[in-house]
PyMOL commands that place a pseudoatom at each C-alpha (Angstrom):
pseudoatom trace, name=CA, resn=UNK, resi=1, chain=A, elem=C, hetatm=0, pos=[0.000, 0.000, 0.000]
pseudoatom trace, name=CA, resn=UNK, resi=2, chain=A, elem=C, hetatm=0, pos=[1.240, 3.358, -0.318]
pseudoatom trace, name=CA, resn=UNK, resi=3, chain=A, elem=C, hetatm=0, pos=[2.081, 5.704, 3.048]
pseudoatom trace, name=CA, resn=UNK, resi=4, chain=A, elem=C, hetatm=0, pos=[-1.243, 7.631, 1.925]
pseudoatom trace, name=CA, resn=UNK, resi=5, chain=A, elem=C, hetatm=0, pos=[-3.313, 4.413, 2.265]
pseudoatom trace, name=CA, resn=UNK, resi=6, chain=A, elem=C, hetatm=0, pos=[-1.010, 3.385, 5.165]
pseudoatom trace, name=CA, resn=UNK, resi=7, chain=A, elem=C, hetatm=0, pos=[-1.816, 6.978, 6.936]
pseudoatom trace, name=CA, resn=UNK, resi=8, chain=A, elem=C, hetatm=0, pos=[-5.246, 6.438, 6.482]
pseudoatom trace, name=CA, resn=UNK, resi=9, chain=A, elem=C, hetatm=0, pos=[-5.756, 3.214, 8.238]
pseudoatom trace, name=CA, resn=UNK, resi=10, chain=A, elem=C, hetatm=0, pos=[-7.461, 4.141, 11.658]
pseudoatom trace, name=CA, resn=UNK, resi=11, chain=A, elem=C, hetatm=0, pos=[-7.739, 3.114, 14.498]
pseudoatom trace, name=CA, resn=UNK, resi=12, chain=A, elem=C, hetatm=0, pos=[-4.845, 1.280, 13.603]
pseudoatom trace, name=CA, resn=UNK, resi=13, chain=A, elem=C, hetatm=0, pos=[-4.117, -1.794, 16.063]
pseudoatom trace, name=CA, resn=UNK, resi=14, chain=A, elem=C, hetatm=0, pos=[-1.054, -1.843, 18.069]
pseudoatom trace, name=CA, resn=UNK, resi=15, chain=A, elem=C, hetatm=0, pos=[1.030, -4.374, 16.140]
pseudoatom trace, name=CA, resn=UNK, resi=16, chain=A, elem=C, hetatm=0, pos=[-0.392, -4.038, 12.632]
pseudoatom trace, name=CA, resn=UNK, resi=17, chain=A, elem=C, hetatm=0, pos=[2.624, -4.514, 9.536]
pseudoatom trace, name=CA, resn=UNK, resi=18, chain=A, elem=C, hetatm=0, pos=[2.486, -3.598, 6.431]
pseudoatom trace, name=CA, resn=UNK, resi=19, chain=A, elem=C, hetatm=0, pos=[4.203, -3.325, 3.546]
pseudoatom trace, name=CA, resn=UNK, resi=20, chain=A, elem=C, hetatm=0, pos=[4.689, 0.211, 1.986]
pseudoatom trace, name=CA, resn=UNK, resi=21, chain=A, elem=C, hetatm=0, pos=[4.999, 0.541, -1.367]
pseudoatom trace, name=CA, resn=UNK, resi=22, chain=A, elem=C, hetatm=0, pos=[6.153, 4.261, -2.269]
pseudoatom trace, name=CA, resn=UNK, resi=23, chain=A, elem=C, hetatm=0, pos=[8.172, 6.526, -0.276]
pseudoatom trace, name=CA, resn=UNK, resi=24, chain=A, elem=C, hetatm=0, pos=[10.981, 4.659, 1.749]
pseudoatom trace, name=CA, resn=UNK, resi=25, chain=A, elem=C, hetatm=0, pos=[9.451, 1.763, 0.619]
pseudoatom trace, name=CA, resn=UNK, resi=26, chain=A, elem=C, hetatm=0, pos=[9.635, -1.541, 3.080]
pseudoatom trace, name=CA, resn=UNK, resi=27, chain=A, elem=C, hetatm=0, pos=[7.890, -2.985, 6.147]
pseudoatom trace, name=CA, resn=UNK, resi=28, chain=A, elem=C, hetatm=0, pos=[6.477, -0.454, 8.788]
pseudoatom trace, name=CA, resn=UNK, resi=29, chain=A, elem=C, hetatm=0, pos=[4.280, -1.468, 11.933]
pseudoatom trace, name=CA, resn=UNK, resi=30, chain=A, elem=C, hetatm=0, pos=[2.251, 0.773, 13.981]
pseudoatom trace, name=CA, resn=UNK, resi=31, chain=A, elem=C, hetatm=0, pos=[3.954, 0.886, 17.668]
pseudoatom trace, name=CA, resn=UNK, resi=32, chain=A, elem=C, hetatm=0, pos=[0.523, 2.664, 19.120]
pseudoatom trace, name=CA, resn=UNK, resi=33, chain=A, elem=C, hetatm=0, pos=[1.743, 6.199, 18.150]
pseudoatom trace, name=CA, resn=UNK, resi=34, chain=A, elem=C, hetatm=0, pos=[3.127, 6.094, 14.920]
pseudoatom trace, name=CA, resn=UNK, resi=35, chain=A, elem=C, hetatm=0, pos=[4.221, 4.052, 11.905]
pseudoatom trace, name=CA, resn=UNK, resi=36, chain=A, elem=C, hetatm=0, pos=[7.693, 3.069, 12.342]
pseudoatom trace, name=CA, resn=UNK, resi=37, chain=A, elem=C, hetatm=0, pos=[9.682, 1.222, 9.655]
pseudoatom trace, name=CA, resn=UNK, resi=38, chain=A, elem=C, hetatm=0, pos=[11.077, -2.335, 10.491]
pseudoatom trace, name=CA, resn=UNK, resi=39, chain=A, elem=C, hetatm=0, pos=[14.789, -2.530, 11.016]
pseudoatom trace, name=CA, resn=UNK, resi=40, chain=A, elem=C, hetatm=0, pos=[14.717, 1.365, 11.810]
pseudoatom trace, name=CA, resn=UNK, resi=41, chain=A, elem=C, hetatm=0, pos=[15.515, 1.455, 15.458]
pseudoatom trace, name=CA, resn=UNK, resi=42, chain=A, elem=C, hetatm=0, pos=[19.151, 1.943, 16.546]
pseudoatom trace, name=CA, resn=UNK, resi=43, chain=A, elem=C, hetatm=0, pos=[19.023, 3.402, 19.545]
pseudoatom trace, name=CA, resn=UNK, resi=44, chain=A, elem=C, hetatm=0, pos=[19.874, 1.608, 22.338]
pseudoatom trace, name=CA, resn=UNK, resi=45, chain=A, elem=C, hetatm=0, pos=[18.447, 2.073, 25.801]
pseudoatom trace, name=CA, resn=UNK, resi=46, chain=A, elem=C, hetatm=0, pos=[19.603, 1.078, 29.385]
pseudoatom trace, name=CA, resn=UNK, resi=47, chain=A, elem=C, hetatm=0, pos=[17.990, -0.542, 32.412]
pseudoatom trace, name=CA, resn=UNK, resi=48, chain=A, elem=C, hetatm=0, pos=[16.519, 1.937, 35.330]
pseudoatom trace, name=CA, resn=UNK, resi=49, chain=A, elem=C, hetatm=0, pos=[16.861, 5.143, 33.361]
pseudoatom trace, name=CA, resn=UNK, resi=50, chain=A, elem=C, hetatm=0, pos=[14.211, 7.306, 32.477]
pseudoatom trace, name=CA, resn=UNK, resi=51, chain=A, elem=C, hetatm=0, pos=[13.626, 8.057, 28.607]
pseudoatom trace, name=CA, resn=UNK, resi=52, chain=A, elem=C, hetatm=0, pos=[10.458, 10.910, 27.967]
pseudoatom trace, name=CA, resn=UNK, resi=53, chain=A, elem=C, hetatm=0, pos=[10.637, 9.521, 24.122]
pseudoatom trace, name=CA, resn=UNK, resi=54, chain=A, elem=C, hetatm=0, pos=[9.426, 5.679, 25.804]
pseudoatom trace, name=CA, resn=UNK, resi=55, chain=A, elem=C, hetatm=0, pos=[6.981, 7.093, 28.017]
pseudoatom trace, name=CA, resn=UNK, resi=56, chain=A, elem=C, hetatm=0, pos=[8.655, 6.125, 31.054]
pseudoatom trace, name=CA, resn=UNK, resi=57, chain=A, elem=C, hetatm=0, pos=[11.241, 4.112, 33.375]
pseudoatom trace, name=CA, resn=UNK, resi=58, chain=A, elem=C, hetatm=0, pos=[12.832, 0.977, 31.800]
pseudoatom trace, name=CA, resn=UNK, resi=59, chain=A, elem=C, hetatm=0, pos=[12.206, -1.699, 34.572]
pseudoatom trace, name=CA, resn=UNK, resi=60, chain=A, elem=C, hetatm=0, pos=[13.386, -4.834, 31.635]
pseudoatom trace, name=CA, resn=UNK, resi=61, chain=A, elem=C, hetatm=0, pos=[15.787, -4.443, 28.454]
pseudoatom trace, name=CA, resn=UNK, resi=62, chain=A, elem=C, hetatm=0, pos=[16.623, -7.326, 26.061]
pseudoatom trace, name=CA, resn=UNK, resi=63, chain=A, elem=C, hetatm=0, pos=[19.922, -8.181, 25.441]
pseudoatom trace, name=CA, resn=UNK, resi=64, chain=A, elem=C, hetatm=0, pos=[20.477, -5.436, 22.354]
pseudoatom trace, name=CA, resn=UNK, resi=65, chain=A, elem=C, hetatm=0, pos=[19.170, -2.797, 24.439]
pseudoatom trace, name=CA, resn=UNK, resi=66, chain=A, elem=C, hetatm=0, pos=[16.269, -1.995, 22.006]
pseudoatom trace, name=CA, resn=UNK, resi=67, chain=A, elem=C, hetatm=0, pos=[12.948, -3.407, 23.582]
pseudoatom trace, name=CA, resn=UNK, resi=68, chain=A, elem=C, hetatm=0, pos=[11.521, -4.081, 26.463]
pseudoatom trace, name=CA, resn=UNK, resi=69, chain=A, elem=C, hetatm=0, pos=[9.275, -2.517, 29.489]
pseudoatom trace, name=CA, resn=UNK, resi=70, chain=A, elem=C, hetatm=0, pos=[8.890, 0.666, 30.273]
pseudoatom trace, name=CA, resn=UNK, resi=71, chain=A, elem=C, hetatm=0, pos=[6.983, 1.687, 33.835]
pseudoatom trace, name=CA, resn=UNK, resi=72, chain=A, elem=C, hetatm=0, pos=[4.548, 4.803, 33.747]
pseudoatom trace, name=CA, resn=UNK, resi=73, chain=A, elem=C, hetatm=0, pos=[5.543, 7.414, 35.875]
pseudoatom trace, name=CA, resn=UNK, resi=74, chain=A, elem=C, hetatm=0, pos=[2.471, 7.660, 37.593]
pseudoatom trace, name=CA, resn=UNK, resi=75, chain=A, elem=C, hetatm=0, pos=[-0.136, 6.043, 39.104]
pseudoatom trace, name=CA, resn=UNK, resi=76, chain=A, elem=C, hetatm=0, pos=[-3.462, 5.965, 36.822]
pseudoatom trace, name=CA, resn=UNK, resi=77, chain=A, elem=C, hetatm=0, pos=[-5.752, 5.245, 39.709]
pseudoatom trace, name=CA, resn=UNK, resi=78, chain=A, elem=C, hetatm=0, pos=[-7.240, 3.222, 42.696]
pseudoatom trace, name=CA, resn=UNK, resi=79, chain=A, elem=C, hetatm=0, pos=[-9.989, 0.934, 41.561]
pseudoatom trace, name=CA, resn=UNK, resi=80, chain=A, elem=C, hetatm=0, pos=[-10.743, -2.678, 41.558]
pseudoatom trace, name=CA, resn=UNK, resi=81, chain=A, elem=C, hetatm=0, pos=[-9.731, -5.138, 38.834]
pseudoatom trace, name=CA, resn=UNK, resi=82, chain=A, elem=C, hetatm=0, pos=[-12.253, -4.867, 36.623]
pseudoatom trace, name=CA, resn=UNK, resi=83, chain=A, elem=C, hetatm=0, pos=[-12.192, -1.297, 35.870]
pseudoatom trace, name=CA, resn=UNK, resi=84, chain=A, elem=C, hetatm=0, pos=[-8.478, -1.344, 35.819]
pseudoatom trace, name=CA, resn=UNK, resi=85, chain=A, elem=C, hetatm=0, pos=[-9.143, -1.041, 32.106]
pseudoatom trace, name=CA, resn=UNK, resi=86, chain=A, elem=C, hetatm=0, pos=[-10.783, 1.783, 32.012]
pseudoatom trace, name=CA, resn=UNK, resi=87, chain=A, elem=C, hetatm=0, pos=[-8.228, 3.787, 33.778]
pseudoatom trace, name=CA, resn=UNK, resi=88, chain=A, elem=C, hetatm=0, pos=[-4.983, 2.511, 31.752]
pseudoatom trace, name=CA, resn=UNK, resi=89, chain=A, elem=C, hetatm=0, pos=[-4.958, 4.687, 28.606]
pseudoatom trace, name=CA, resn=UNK, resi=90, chain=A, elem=C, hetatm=0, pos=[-6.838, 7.380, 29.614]
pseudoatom trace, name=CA, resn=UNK, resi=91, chain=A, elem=C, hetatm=0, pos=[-4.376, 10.615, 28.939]
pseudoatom trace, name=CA, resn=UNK, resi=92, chain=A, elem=C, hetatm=0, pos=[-5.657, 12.228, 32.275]
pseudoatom trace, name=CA, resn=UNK, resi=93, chain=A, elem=C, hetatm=0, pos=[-4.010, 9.470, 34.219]
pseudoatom trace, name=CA, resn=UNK, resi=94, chain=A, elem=C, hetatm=0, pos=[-0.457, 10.068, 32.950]
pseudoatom trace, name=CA, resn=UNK, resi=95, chain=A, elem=C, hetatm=0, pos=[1.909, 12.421, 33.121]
pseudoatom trace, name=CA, resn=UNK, resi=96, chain=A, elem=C, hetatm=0, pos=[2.820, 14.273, 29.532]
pseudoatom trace, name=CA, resn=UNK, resi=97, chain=A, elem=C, hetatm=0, pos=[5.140, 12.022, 28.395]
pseudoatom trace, name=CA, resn=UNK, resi=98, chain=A, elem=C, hetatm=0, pos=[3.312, 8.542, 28.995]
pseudoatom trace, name=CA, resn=UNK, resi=99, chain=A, elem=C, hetatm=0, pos=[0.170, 9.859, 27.854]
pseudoatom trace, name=CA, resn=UNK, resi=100, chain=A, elem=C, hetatm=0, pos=[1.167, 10.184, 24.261]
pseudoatom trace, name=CA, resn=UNK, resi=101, chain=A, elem=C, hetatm=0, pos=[0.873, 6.346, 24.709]
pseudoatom trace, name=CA, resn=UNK, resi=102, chain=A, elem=C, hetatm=0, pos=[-1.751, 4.249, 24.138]
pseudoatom trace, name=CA, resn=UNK, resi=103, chain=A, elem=C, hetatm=0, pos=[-0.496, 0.951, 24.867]
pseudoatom trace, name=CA, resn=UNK, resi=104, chain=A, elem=C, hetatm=0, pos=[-0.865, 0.757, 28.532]
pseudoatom trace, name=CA, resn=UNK, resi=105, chain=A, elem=C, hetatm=0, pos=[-1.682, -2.601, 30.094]
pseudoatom trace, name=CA, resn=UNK, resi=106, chain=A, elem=C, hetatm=0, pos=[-0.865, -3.908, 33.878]
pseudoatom trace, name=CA, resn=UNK, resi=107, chain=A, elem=C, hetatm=0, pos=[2.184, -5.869, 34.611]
pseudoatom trace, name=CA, resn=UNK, resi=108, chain=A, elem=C, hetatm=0, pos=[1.977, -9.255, 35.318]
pseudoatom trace, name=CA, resn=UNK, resi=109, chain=A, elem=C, hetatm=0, pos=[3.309, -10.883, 38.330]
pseudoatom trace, name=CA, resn=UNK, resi=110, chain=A, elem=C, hetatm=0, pos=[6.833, -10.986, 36.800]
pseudoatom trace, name=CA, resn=UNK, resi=111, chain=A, elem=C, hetatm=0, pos=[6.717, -6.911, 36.013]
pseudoatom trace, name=CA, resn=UNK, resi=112, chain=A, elem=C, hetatm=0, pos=[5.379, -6.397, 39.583]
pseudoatom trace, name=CA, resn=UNK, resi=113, chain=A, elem=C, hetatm=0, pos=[8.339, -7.973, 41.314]
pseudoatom trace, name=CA, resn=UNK, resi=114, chain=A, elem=C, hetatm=0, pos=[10.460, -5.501, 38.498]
pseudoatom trace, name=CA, resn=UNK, resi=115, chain=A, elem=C, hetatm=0, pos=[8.362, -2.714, 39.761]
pseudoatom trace, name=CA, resn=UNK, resi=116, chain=A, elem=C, hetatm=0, pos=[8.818, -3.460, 43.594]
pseudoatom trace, name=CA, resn=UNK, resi=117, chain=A, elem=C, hetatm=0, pos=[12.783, -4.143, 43.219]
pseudoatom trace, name=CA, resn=UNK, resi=118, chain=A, elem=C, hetatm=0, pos=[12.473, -0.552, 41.637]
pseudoatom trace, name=CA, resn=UNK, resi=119, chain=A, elem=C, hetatm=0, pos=[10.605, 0.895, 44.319]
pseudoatom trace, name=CA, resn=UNK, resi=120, chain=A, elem=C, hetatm=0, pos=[13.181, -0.917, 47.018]
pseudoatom trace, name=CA, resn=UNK, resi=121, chain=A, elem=C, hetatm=0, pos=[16.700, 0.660, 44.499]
pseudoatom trace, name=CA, resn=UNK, resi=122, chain=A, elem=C, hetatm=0, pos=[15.242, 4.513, 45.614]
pseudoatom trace, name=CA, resn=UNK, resi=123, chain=A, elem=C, hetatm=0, pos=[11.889, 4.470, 44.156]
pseudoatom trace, name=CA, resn=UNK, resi=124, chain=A, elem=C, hetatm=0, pos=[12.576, 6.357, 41.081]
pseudoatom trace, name=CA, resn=UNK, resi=125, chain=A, elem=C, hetatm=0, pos=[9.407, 6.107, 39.817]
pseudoatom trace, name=CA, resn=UNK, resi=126, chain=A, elem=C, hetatm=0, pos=[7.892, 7.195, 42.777]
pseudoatom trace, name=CA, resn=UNK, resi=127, chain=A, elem=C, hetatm=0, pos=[5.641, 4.212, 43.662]
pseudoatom trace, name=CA, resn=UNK, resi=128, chain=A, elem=C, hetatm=0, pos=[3.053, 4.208, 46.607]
pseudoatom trace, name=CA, resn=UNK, resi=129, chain=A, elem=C, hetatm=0, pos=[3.791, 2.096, 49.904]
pseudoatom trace, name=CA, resn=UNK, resi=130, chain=A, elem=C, hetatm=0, pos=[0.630, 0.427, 48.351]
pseudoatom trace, name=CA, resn=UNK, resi=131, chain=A, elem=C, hetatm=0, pos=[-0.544, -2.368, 47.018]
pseudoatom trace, name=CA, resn=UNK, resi=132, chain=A, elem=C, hetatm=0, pos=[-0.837, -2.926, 43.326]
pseudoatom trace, name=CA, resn=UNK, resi=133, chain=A, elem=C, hetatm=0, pos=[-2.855, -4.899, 40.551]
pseudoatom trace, name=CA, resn=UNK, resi=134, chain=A, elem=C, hetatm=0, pos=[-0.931, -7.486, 38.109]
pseudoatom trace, name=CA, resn=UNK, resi=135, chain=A, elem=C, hetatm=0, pos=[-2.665, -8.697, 34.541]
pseudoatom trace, name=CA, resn=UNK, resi=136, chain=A, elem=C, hetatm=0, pos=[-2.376, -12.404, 35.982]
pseudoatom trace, name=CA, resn=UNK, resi=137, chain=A, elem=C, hetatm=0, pos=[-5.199, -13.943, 37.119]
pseudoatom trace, name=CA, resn=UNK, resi=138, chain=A, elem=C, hetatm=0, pos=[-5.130, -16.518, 39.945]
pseudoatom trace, name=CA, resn=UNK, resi=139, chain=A, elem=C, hetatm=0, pos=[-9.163, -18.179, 39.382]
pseudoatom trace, name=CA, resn=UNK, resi=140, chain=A, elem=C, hetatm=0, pos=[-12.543, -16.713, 37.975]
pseudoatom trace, name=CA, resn=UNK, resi=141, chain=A, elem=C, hetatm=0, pos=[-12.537, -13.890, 39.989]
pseudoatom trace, name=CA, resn=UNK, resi=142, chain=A, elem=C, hetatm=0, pos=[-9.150, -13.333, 41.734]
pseudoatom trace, name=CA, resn=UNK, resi=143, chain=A, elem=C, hetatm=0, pos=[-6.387, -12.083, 40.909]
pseudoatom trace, name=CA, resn=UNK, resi=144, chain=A, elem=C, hetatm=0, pos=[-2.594, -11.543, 41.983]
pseudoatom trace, name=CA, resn=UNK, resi=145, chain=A, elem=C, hetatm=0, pos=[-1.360, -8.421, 43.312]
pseudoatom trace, name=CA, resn=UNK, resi=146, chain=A, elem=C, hetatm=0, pos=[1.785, -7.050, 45.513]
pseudoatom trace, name=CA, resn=UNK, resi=147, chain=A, elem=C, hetatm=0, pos=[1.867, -6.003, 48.748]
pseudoatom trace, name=CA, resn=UNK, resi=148, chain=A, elem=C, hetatm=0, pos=[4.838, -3.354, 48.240]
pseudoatom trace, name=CA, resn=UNK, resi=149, chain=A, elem=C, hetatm=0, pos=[4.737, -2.375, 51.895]
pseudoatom trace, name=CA, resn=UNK, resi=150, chain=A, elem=C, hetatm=0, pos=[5.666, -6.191, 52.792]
pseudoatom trace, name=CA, resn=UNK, resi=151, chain=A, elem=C, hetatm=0, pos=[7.227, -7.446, 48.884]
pseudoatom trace, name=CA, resn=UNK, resi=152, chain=A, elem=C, hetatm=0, pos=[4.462, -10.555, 49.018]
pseudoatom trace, name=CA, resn=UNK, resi=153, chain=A, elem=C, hetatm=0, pos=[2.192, -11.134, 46.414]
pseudoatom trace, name=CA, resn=UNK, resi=154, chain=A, elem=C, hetatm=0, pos=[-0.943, -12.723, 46.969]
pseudoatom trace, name=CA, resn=UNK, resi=155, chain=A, elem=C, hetatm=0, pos=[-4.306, -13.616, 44.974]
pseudoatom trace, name=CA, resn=UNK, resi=156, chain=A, elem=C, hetatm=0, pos=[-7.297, -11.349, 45.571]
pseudoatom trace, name=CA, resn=UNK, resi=157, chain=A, elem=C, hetatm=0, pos=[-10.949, -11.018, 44.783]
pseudoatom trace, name=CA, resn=UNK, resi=158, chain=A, elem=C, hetatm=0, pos=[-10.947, -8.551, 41.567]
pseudoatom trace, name=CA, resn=UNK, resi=159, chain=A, elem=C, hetatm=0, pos=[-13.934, -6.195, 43.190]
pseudoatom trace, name=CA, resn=UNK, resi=160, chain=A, elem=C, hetatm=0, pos=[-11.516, -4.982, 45.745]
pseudoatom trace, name=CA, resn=UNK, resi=161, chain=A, elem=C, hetatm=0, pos=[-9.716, -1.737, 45.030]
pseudoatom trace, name=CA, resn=UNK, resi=162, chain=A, elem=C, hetatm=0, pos=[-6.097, -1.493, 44.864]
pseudoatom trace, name=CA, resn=UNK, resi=163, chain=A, elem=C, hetatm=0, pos=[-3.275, 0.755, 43.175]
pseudoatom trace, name=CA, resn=UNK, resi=164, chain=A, elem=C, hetatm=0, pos=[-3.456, 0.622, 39.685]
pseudoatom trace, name=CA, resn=UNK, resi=165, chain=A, elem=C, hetatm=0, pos=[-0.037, 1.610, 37.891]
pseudoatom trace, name=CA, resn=UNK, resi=166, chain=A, elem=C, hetatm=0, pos=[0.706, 0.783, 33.955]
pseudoatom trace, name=CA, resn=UNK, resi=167, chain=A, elem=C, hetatm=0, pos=[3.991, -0.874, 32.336]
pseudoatom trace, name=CA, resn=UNK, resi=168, chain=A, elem=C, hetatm=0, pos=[3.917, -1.188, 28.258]
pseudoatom trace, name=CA, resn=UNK, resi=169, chain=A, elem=C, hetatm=0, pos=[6.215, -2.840, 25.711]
pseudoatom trace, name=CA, resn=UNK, resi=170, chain=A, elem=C, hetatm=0, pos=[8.916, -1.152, 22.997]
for i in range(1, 170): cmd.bond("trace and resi %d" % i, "trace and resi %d" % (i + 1))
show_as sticks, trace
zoom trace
């Protein structure tokens, strides 16, 4: 498709490829904000350092140094599990550089203990002596969480309210 057709495409999913025929031509995907062309990225990022262009604090970094997770800088609210969704990628509930974003989803259990050993290394990020939701569910209507006054986690009913604080992929 051409970049005009490619421009056009919205909403365009997180994820989507395609192939561009005019222009620089090639692969491009949409990363949630923009197209970006396959192969382009050479910049290299580090672990627990804050980049404004990502959105956030890198709590995980792949070997190369060019993906991983970034953690919002904020928290986007106190609800229970269910409307945790509601509150993720709403602009209001991040600071100006994460809410550019719209790729927001809660950490699983494995991002929450990245979060906490944050929080524990001088809290750069600024996270509550709370405790927070995790994408992983435990049974029909638990789910796990961390305590990161104590460092446990623990399963939960999902209608309790809890901290609710995003992480997102690059």
């Amino acid at each position: 498709m051409t970049e005009t057709q490619r421009d056009a495409i919205f909403p365009a999913a997180t994820g989507l490829m395609i192939y561009q025929t005019d222009g620089t031509v090639g692969f491009y995907y949409y990363n949630g904000s923009s197209w970006t062309e396959v192969g382009a990225t050479s910049k290299t990022y580090e672990l627990n350092t804050f980049y404004a262009e990502l959105g956030g604090y890198v709590i995980d970094i792949n070997s190369d140094g060019k993906h991983g997770v970034i953690l919002a800088m904020q928290d986007q609210g106190y609800d229970n599990w269910y409307n945790a969704n509601n509150l993720l990628n709403n602009p209001d509930n991040h600071d100006t550089d994460g809410a550019q974003f719209k790729n927001w989803r809660l950490p699983s259990k494995r991002e929450l203990n990245l979060m906490y050993l944050s929080y524990l290394n001088g809290n750069p990020t600024n996270l509550a002596r709370a405790t927070y939701w995790s994408s992983s569910e435990f049974k029909y209507n638990y789910a796990w969480l961390h305590y990161f006054f104590s460092g446990q986690q623990d399963d939960v009913n999902k209608v309790n309210p809890f901290n609710i604080r995003t992480v997102r992929s690059f």
